[in-house]
C-alpha positions in Angstrom: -36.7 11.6 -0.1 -34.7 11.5 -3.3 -34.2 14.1 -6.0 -33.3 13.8 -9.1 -31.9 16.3 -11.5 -32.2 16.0 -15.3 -30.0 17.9 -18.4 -28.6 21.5 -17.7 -30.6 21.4 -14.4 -28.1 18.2 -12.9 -25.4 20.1 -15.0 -25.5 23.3 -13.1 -26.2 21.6 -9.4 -23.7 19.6 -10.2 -25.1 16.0 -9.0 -27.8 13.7 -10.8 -29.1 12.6 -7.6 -29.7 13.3 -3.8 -31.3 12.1 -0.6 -32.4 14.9 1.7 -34.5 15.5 4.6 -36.7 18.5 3.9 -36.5 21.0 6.8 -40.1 22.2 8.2 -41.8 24.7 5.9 -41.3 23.2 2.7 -44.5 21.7 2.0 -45.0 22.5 -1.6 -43.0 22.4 -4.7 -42.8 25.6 -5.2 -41.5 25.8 -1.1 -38.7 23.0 -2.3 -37.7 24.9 -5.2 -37.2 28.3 -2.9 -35.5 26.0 -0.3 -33.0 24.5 -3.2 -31.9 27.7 -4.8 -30.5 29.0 -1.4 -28.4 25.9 -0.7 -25.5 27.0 -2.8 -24.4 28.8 -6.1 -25.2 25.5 -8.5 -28.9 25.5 -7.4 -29.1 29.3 -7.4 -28.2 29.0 -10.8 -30.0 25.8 -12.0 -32.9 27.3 -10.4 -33.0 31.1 -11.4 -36.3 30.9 -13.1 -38.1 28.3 -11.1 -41.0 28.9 -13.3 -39.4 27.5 -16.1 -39.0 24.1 -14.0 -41.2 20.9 -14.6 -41.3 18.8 -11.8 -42.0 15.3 -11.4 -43.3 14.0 -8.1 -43.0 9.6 -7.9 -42.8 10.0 -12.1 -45.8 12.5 -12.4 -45.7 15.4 -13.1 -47.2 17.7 -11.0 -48.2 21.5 -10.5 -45.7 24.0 -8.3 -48.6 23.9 -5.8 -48.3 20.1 -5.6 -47.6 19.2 -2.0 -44.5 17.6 -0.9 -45.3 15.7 1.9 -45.3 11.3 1.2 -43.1 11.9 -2.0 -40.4 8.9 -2.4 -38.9 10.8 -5.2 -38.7 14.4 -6.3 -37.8 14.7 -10.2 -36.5 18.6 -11.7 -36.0 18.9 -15.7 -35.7 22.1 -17.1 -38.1 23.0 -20.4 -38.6 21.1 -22.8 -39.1 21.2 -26.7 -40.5 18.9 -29.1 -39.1 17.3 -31.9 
């Protein structure tokens, strides 16, 4: 599966991009998010307030609750504002 990381959130992980395997247990976004933030300092950081994370799963944008499993492609962006 690919992620992709977007503004301060690719910033802080240090990387616009990734293939990973997802290790068992991660089923859910909100299971990826948890799984990303104890990978290293960058995601711990990016990640701090998960809440605050829209996700995109194959360019929708889904709910934390969303279910992992069959995604090609795993999109994180931080807030954002209108303008």
């Amino acid at each position: 599966m690919k992620l992709k990381y977007f503004a301060w959130v690719r910033e802080r992980i240090g990387k616009a991009e990734e293939d990973i395997d997802l290790p068992e247990g991660v089923v859910s976004v909100r299971d990826l998010l948890v799984w990303l933030r104890a990978r290293d300092d960058g995601y711990s950081e990016a990640l701090r307030h998960p809440e605050a994370i829209r996700v995109a799963i194959n360019q929708t944008h889904v709910d934390h609750r969303e279910p992992v499993a069959g995604a090609r492609e795993i999109a994180l962006f931080p807030p954002m504002t209108g303008g």
